[in-house]
DRENDO-1510 file (C-alpha; in Angstrom, 1 decimal, always signed):
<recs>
REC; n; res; u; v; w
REC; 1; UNK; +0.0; +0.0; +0.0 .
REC; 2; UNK; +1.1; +3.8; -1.3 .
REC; 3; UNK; +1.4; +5.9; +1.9 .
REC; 4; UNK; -0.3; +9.3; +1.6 .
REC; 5; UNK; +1.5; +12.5; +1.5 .
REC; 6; UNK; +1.8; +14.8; +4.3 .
REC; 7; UNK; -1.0; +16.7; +2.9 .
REC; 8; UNK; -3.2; +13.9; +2.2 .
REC; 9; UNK; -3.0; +12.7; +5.8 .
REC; 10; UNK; -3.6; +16.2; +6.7 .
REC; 11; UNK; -7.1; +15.8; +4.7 .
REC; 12; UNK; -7.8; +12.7; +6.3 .
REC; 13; UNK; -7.2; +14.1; +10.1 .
REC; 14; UNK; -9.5; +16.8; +9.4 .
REC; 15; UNK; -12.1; +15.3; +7.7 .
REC; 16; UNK; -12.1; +12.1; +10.1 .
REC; 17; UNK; -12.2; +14.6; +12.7 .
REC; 18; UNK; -15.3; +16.1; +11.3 .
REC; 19; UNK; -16.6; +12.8; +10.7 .
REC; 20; UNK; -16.2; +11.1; +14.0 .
REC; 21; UNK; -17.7; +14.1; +15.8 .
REC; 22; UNK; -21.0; +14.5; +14.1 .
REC; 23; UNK; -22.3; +11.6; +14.9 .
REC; 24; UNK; -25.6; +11.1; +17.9 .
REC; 25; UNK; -24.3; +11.9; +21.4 .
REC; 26; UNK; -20.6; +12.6; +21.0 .
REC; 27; UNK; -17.6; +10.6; +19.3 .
REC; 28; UNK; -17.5; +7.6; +17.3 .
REC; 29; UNK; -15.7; +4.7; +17.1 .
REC; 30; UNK; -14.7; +2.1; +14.3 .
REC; 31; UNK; -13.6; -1.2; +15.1 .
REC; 32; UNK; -12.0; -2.8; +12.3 .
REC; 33; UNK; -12.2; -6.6; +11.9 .
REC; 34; UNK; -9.6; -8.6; +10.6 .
REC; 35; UNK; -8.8; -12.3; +10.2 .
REC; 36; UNK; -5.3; -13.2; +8.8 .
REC; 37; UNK; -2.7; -11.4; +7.7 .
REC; 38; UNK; -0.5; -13.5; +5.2 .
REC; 39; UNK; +3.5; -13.3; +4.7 .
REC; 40; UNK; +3.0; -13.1; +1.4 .
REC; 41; UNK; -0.5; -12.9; -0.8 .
REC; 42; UNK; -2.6; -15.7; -1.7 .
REC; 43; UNK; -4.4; -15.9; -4.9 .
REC; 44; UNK; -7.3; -18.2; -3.4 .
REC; 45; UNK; -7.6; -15.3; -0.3 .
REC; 46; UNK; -8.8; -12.3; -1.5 .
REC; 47; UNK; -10.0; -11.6; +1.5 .
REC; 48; UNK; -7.4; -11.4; +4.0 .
REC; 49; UNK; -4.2; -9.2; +3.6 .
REC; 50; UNK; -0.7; -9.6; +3.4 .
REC; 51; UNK; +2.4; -8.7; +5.3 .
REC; 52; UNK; +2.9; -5.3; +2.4 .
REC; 53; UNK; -0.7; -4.3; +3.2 .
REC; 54; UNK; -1.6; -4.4; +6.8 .
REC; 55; UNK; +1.7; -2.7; +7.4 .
REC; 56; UNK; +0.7; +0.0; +5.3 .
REC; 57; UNK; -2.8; +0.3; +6.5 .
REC; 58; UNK; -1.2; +0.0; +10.4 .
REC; 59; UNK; +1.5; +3.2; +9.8 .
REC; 60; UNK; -1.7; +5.1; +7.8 .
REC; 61; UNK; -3.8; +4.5; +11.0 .
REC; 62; UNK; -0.9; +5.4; +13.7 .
REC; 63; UNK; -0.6; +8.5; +11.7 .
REC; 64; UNK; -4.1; +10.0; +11.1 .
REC; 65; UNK; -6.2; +8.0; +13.3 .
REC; 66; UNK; -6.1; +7.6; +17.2 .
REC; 67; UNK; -5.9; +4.0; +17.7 .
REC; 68; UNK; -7.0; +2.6; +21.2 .
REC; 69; UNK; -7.0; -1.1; +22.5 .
REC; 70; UNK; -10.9; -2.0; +21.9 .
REC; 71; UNK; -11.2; -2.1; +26.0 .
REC; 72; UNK; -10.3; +0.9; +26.3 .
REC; 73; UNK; -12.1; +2.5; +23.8 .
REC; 74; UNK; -15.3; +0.8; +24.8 .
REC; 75; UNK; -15.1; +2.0; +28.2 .
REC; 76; UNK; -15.1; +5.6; +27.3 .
REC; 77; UNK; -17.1; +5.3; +24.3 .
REC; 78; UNK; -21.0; +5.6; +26.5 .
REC; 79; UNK; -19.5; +9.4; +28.1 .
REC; 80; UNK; -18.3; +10.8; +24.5 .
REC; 81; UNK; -14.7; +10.9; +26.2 .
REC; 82; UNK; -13.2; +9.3; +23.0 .
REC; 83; UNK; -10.2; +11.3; +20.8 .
REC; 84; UNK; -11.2; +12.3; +17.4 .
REC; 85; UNK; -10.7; +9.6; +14.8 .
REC; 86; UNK; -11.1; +6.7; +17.2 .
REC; 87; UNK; -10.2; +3.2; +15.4 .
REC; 88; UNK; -9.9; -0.3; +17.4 .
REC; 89; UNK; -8.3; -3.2; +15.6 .
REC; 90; UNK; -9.7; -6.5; +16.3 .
REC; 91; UNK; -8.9; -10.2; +14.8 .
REC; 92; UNK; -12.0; -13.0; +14.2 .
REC; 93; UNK; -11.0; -16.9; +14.6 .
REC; 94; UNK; -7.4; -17.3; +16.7 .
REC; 95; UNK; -4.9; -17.6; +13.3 .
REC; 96; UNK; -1.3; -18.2; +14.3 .
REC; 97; UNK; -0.6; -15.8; +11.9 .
REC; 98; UNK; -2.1; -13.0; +14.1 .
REC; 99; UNK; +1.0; -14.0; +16.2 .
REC; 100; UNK; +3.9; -14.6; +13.6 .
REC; 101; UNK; +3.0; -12.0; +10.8 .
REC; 102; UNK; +0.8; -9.3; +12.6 .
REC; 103; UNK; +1.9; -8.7; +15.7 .
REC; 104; UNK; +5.3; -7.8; +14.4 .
REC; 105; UNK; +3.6; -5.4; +12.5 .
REC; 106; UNK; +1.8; -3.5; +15.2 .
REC; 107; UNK; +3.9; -3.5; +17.4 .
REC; 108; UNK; +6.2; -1.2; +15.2 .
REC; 109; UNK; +3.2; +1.4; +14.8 .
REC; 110; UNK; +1.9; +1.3; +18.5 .
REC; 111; UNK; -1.4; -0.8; +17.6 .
REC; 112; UNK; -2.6; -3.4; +20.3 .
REC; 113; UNK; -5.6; -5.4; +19.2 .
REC; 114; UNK; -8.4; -7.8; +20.4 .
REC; 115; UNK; -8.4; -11.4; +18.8 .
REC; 116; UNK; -10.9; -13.4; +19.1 .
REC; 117; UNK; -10.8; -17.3; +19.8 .
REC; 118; UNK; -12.7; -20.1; +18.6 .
REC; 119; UNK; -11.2; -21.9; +21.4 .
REC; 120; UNK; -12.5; -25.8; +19.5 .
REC; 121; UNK; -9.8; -24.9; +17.2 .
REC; 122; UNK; -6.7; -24.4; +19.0 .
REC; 123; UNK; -3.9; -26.7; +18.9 .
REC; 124; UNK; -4.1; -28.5; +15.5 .
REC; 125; UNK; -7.9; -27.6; +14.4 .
REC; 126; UNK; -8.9; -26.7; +10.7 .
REC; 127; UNK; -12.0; -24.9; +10.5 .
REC; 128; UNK; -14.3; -25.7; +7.9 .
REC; 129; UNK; -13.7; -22.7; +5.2 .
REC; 130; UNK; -9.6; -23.7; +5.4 .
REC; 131; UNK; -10.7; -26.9; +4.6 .
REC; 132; UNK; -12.5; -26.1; +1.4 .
REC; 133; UNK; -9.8; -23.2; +0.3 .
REC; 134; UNK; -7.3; -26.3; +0.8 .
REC; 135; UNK; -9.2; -28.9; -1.2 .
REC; 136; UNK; -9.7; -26.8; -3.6 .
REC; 137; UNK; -6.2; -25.4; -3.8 .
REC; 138; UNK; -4.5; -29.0; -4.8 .
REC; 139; UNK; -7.6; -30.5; -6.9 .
REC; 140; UNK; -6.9; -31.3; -10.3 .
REC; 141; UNK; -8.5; -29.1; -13.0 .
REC; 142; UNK; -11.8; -31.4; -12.3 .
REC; 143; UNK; -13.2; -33.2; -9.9 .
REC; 144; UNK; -16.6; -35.0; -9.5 .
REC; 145; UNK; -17.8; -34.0; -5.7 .
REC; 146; UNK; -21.4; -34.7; -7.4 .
REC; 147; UNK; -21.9; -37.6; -4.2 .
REC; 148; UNK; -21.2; -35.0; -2.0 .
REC; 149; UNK; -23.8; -32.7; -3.3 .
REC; 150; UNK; -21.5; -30.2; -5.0 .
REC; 151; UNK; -21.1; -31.4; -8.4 .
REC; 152; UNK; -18.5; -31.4; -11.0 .
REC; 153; UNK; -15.9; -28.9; -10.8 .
REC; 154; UNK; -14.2; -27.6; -13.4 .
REC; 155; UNK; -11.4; -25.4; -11.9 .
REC; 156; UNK; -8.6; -24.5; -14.9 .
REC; 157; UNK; -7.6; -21.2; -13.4 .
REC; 158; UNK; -7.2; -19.3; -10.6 .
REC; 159; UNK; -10.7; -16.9; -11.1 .
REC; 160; UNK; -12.6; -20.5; -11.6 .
REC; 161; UNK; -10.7; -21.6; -8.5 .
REC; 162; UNK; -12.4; -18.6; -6.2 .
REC; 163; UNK; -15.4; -18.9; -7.6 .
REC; 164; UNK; -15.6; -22.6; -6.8 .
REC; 165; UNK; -14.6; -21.5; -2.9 .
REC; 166; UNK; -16.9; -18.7; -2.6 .
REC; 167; UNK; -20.2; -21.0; -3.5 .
REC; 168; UNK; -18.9; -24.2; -1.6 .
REC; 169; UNK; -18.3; -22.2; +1.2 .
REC; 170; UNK; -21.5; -20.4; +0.7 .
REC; 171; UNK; -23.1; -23.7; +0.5 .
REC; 172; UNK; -22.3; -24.9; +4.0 .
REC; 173; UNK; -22.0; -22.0; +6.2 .
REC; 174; UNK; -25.5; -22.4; +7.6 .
REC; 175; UNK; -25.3; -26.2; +7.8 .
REC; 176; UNK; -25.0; -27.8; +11.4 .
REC; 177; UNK; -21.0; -27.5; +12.4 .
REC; 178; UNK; -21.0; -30.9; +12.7 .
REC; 179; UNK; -22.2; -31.8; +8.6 .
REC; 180; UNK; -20.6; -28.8; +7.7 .
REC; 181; UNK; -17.0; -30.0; +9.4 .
REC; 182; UNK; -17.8; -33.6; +7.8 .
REC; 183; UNK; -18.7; -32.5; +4.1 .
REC; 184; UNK; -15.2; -30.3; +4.2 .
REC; 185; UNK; -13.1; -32.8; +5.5 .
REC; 186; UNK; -14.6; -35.5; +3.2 .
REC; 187; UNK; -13.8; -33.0; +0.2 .
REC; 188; UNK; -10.3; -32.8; +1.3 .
REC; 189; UNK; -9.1; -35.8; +1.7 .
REC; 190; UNK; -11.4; -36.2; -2.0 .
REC; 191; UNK; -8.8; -33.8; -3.5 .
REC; 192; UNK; -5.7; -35.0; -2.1 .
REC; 193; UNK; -5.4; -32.0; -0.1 .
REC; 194; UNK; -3.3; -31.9; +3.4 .
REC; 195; UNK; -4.8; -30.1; +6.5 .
REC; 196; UNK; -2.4; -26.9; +6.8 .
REC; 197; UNK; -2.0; -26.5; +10.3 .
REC; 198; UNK; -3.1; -22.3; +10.5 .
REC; 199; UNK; -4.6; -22.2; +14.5 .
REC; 200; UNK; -2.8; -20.5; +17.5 .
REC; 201; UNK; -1.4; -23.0; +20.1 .
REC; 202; UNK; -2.6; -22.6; +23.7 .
REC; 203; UNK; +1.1; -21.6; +24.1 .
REC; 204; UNK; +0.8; -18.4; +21.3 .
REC; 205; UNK; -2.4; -17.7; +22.8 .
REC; 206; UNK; -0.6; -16.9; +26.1 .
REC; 207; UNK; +2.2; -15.0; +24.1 .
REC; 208; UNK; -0.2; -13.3; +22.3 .
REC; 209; UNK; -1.6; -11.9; +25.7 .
REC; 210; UNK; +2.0; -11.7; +27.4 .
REC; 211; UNK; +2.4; -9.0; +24.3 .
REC; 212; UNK; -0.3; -6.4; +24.8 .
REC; 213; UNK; -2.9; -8.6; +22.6 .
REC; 214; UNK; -6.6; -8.8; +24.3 .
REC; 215; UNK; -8.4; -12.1; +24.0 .
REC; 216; UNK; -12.2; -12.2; +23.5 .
REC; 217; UNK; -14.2; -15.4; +22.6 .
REC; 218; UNK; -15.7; -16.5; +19.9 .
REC; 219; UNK; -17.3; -19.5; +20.7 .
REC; 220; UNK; -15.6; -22.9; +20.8 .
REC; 221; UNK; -16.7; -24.3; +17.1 .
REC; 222; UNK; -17.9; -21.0; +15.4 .
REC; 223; UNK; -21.5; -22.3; +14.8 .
REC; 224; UNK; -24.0; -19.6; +13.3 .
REC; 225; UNK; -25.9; -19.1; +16.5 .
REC; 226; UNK; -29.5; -19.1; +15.2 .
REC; 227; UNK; -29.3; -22.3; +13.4 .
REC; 228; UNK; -28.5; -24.3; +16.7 .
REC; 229; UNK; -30.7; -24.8; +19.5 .
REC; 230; UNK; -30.6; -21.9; +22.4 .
REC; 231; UNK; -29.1; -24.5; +25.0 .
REC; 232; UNK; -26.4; -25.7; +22.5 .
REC; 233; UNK; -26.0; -21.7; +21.6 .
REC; 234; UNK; -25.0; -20.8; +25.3 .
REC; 235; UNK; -23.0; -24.0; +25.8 .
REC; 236; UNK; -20.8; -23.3; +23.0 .
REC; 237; UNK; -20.4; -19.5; +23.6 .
REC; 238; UNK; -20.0; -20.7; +27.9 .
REC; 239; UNK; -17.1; -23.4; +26.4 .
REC; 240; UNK; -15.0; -20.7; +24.8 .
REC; 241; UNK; -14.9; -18.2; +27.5 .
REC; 242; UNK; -14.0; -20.8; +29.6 .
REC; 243; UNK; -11.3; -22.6; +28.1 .
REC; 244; UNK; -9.5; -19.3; +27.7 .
REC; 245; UNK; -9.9; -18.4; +30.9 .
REC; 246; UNK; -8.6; -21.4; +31.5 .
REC; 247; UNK; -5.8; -20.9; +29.3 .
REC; 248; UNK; -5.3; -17.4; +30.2 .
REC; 249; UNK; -5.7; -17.4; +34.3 .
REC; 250; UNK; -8.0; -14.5; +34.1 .
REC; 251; UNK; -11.5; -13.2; +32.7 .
REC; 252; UNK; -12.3; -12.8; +29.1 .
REC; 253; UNK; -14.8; -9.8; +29.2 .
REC; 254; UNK; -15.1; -9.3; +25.2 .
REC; 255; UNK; -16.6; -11.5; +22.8 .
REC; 256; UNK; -17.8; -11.8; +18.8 .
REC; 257; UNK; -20.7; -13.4; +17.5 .
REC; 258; UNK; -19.7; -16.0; +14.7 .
REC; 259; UNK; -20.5; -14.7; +11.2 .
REC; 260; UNK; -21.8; -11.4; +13.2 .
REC; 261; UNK; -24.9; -10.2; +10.8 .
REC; 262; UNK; -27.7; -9.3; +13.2 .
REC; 263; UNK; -31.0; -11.5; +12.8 .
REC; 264; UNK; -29.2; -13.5; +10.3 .
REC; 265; UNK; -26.6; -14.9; +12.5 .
REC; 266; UNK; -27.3; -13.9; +16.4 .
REC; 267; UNK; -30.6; -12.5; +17.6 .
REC; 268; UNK; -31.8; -11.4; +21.3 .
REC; 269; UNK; -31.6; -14.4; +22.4 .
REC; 270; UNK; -27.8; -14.7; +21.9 .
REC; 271; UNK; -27.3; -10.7; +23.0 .
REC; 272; UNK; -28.7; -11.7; +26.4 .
REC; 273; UNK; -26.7; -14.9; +27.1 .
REC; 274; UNK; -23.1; -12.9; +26.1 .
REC; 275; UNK; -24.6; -10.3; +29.1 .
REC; 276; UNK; -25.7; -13.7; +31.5 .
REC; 277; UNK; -22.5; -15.1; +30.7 .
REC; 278; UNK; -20.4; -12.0; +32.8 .
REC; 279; UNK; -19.0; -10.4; +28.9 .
REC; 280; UNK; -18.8; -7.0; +29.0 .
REC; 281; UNK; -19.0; -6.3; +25.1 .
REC; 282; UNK; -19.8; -8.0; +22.4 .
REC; 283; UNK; -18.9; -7.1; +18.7 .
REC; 284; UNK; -20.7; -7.8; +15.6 .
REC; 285; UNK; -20.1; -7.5; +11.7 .
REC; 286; UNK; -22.7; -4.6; +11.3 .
REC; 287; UNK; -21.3; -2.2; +9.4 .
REC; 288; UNK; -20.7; +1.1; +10.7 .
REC; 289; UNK; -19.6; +3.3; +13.8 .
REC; 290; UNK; -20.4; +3.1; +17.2 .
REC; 291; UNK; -21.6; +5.8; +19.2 .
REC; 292; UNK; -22.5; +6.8; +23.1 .
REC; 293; UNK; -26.0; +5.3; +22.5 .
REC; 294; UNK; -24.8; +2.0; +21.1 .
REC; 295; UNK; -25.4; -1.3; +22.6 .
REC; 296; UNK; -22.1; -2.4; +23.8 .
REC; 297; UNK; -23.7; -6.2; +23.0 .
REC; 298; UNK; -24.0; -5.3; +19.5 .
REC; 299; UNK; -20.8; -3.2; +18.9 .
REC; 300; UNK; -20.5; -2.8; +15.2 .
REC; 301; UNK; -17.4; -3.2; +12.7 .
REC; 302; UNK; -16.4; -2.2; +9.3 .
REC; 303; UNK; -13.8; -4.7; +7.2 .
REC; 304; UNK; -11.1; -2.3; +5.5 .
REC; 305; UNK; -10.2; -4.1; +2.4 .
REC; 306; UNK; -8.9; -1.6; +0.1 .
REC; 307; UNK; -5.6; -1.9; -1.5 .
REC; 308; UNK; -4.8; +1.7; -1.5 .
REC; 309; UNK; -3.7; +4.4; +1.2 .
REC; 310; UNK; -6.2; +6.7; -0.5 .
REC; 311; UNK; -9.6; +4.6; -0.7 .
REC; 312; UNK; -8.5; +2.8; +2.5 .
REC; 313; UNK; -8.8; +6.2; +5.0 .
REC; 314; UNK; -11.8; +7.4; +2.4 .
REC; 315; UNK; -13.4; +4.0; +3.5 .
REC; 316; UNK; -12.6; +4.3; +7.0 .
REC; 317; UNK; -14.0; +8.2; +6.9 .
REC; 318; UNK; -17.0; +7.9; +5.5 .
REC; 319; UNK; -18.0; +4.6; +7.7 .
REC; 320; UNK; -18.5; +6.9; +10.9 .
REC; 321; UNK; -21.5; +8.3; +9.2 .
REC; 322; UNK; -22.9; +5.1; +9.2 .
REC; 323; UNK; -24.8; +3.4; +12.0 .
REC; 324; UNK; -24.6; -0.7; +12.6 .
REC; 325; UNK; -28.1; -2.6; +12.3 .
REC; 326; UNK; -28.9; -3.8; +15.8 .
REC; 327; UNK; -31.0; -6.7; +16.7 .
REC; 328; UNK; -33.8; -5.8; +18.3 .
REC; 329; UNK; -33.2; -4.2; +22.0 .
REC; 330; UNK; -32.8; -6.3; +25.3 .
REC; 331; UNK; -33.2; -5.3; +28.9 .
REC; 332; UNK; -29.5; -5.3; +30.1 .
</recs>
């Protein structure tokens, strides 16, 4: 990523300053969520950045944005006591790359960040979506996975390759984790493929924490909370704050709702178990800014993506004029 000029982060001060200050009841907030951050980029992962990128996007945030641990910055979010331009970085699933590629990074601009665990998959797990980027990665130009209920692929390229991810992955999200785990794996070993080993350790988690990094949870096995039973809901989101407790020796007070989309993937329901459960926060995928009136169960986030300095901090501007969709409210 370009860095902006002097100038340009001049603009981007003064109009995120603008920005983050007209919002309902005092100062925004944007918590960014990430997931991993690659050494070097991957064709098949559009979606997560590389070593070049989030460095860039780190140093343009150190230097035109006021970047606060997501703690912190929740705590002084509901009395409008935020700085101008408040950002909070925050990590979704527990890669080990968060460890051996990212922290690096923010450490040399000043940025600590929340990551948050799917504790089932520590020490050796592979959750579902690897899986299919994997199998898909070392298939041969076509296989039959008709048995399995995803046809024939024909995958000759790199663009028929991503496609092939995107709808497979598509296809199971909302299945049961269980089927969903089951039809990966059985596509994997299908394709030949090996199972990359991409989780933290219970022994990174610890580092991560020994180096400035929050842990939240994030469930134990990442299941989309409305299609599983309430009592299976609350076990799996009890399991994970637990184990890292466990792990950890002391409370994990934050947590993020798998998937995140309000109604679609967590309703009431799951907003009043994080609060029964002792969290303090929760954090959703909701798009927008958080301000003093927000529900700090349903904290929205925006996904920076953008491969350039300039569209990156526009992005990031214009989402604190935006407000995350909330489920509907709970008595806290």
């Amino acid at each position: 990523m370009n860095r902006l000029s002097p100038l340009g982060c001049a603009l981007v001060r003064g109009a995120g300053t603008v920005a983050s200050l007209l919002g309902p009841g005092g100062r925004g907030l944007l918590v960014l969520i990430y997931h991993r951050v690659l050494a070097v980029p991957d064709p098949l992962s559009e979606g997560d950045v590389d070593a070049t990128r989030f460095a860039g996007q780190m140093d343009l945030l150190a230097s035109c944005f006021s970047v606060l641990p997501l703690s912190e910055a929740l705590e002084r979010l509901p009395s409008g006591s935020l700085p101008p331009r408040a950002v909070s970085v925050t990590f979704d699933d527990g890669y080990a790359d968060n460890l051996e590629v990212a922290l690096p990074i923010m450490r040399r601009y000043g940025v600590r960040a929340t990551v948050f665990v799917a504790s089932g998959y520590l020490d050796g797990g592979l959750m579902f979506n690897d899986a299919v980027i994997q199998a898909v990665r070392q298939a041969p130009a076509r296989v039959d996975l008709s048995d399995l209920g995803f046809g024939v692929l024909d995958l000759p390229d790199v663009q028929s390759r991503r496609a092939a991810i995107g709808r497979l992955i598509g296809e199971l999200k909302y299945r049961p984790p269980a089927e969903r785990r089951e039809r990966a794996m059985e596509m994997l070993e299908r394709t030949g493929g090996s199972a990359p080993q991409l989780m933290l350790t219970t022994r990174q988690v610890r580092a991560l924490r020994d180096a400035g990094v929050e842990i939240g949870a994030h469930t134990a096995t990442h299941p989309i909370l409305t299609r599983i039973e309430p009592a299976t809901a609350r076990e799996d989101m009890a399991q994970s704050k637990d184990v890292l407790e466990g792990i950890l020796g002391e409370p994990v007070r934050l947590f993020a709702y798998p998937n995140g989309r309000p109604c679609r993937d967590y309703d009431a329901r799951h907003v009043t178990m994080a609060r029964e459960l002792g969290f303090a926060a929760a954090v959703s995928t909701a798009w927008g800014a958080a301000y003093p009136d927000c529900d700090l169960f349903q904290v929205p986030r925006v996904a920076p993506w953008d491969a350039t300095a300039t569209r990156y901090s526009t992005r990031l501007v214009k989402s604190y004029a935006q407000r995350g969709h909330t489920v509907a409210p709970v008595e806290g």
